[in-house]
N, C-alpha and C positions, 0 to 999 in steps of 0.2 A: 242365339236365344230361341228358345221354342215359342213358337207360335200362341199365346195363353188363347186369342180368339177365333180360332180354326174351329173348334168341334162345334161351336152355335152359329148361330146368323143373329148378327146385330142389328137394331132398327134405328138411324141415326134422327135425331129432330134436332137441326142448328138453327138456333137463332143469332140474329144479329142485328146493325141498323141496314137498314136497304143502300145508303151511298156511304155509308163507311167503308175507308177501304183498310182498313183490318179485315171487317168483315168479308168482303168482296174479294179479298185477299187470299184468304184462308180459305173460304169455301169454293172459290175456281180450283184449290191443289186441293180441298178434299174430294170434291166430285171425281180429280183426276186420279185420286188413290187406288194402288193396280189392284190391292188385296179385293177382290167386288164378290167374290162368292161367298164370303162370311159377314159381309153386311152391307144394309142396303140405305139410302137417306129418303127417309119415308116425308118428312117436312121440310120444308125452308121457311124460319116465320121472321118475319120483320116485327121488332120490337117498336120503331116511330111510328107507325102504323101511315106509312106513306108511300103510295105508287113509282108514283112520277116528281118529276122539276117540273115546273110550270116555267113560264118564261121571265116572267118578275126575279124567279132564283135563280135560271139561268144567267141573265145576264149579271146580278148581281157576282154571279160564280167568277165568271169573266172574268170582271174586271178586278176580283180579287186576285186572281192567276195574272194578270198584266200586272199590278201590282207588288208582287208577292211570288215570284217566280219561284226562289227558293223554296218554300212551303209548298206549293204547287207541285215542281218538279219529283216531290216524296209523292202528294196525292193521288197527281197525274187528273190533267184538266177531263178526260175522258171518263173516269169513273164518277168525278165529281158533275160530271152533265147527264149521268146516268145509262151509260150506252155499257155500264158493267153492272148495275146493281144486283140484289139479290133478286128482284122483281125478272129482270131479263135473264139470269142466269138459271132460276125457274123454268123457263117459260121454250127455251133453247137444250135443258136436257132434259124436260117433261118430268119436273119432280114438284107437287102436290107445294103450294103457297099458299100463304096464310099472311094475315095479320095477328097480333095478341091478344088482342083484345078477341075475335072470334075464332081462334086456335084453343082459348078457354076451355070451351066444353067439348073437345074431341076427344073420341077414345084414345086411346094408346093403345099400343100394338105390345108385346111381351118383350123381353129381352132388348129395351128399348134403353139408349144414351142419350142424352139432352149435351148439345154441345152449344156452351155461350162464349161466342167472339166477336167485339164490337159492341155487344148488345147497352143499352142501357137502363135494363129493370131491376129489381130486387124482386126476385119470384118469393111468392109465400112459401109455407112447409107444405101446404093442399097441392098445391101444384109441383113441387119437385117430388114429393110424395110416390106422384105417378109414372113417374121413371126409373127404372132398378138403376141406372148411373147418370149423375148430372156434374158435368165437368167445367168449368170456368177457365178464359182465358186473362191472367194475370198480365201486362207491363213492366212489371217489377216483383222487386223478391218478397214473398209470402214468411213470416208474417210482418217483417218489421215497418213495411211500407204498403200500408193497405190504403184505397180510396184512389181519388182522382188524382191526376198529374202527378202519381209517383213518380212514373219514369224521368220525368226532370228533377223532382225533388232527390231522387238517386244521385245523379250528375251534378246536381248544388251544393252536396252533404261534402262533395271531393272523394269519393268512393272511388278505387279502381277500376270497379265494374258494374256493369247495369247488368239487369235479369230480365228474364220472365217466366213466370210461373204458370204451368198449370194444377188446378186444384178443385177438392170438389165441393162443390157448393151448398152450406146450410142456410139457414135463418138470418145468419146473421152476414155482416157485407166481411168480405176477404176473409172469413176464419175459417174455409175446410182445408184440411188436409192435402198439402202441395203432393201433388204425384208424378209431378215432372218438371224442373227447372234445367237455364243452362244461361252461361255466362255471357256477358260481350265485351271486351277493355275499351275503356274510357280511352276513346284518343283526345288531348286538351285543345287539337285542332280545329275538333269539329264535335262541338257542346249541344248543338241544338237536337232538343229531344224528339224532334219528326225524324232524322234521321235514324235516329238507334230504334225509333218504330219499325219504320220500314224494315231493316235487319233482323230485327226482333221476331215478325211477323210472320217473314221468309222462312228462316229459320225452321220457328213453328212447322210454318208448311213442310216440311222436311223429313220432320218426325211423325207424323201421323201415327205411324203405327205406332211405335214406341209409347206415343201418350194412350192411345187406346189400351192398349194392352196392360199399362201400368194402370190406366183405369179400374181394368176386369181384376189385374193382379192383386191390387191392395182395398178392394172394394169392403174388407172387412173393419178397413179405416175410415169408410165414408162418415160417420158421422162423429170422430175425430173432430176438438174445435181447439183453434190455437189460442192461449192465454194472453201471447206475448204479442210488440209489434205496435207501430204509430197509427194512427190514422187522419189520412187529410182529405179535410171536405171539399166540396166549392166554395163556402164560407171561408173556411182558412183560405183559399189562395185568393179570393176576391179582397178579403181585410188583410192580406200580407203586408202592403205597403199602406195602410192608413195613414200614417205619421211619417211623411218623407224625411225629415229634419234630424229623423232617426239612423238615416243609411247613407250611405258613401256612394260617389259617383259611378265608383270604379264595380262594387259591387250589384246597384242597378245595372249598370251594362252586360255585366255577367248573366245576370236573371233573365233580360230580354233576348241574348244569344241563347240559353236554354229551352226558355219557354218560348219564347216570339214577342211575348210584351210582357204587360203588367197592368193589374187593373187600379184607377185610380179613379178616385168620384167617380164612380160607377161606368167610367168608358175604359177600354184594354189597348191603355198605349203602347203603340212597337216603332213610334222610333225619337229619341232624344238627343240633344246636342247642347253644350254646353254654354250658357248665356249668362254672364255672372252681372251683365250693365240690367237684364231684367231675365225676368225665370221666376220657379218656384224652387225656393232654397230647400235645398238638404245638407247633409251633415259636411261638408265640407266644398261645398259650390253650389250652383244655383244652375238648373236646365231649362229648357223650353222644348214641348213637345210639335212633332213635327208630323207625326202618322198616330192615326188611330185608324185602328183597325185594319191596318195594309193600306191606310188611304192619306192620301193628303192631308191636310185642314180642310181646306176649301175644297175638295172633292168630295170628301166627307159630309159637309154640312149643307150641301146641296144636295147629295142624295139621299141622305136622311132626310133631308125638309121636302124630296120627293115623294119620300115613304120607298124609294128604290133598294135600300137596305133597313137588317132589322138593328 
């Protein structure tokens, strides 16, 4: 395939969260991308607007990693104590950091790409305005599963396969114009949706060029908006499970192997076990929870009444 970004010099600005490791992910294999004389990453901006871990969220990190290894061994306890963020990966190849909030009023440089993976904003039309390509990193497949926790809602539907999409970004949340997907089969072994991140991520990292280039190729589609397609908030997955009385044991269990728990009066329990002599009854048994939040009961509500987690 010809080159479509050879004859300009691109000016990349990635944003993302500073200890996400999507983000962290993705941007250690862009910096590493060989193509370097057609463009350059002129910003790294962190969307949390957060340096560092202080030590209150170190250890809370900890002990979620003891914990919660599984989960952990996708995130990997080291990015999550910060020894990979954006902040230090800045700082290590000498490329210009920012937060968002003061990234606002910078110029922009011409022929410039805005690339979001990890990030967590909804940029206005003012601000994607000022970039001739602003590209979004998708979870899942564009348009039919737009918003939060697609990626497992993919894997709960019984889909044979999860996605991820890139796509370019307007006004509105998930509706630009996908300009690069690509599959992964559902193995029914291993449901949990941090793994097919991880893969997903990788992946990504893989294509660089490819998504660029489809970037530049269909840029006449950028403001393309998709009609079709669900959308899931934080609201829909926190009132998923309002009325337990409504679901099956067997199907609860399903959901917490995908997602890692489930949120119920407002804590996100991950791990339950069947108690039918007491529990709280659902549609065909009665359970008792045993983890919230990767923690104990009682590890839990001592740290909390520490204030050691939020």
């Amino acid at each position: 395939m010809k080159n479509l970004i050879n004859h300009k010099k691109y000016y990349i600005y990635f944003i993302g969260t500073n200890f996400s490791p999507i983000s962290t992910i993705f941007l250690e294999n862009l910096i590493r991308f060989k193509n370097k004389s057609n463009y350059e990453i002129d910003f790294i901006i962190d969307s949390s607007n957060i340096k560092k871990i202080d030590l209150k969220n170190k250890f809370a990190r900890f002990l979620y990693f003891f914990f919660n290894k599984r989960y952990y061994n996708f995130l990997t306890l080291l990015n999550y104590l910060g020894k990979n963020s954006l902040f230090i990966q800045s700082l290590k190849n000498e490329i210009n950091f920012s937060n968002y909030n003061d990234f606002l009023n910078k110029k922009i440089k011409q022929n410039s790409i805005l690339i979001s993976c990890g990030g967590n904003k909804i940029f206005k039309k003012k601000f994607l305005n000022k970039f001739k390509i602003a590209i979004n990193y998708h979870h899942s497949k564009i348009p039919e599963f737009r918003g939060v926790y697609t990626n497992g809602f993919e894997i709960l539907t019984n889909k044979k396969n999860t996605y991820f999409t890139w796509h370019y970004i307007n006004k509105k949340i998930d509706k630009g114009f996908p300009i690069f997907e690509e599959k992964i089969r559902i193995n029914k072994k291993k449901q949990s949706m941090f793994f097919y991140d991880l893969l997903k991520i990788k992946k990504s990292s893989k294509n660089i060029q490819r998504i660029l280039e489809s970037a530049v190729k269909n840029i006449d589609k950028k403001k393309f908006e998709s009609k079709k397609g669900n959308y899931y908030s934080k609201k829909y997955f926190k009132n998923y499970f309002n009325d337990l009385k409504k679901i099956n044991y067997e199907f609860l269990e399903k959901f917490i192997r995908i997602f890692g728990g489930f949120y119920y009066k407002g804590q996100f329990i991950t791990k339950i076990i069947r108690n039918n002599k007491k529990g709280i009854l659902l549609l065909n048994s009665k359970i008792e929870i045993k983890e919230i939040k990767n923690l104990p009961i009682l590890i839990y509500k001592i740290l909390n009444f520490l204030k050691l987690i939020n």
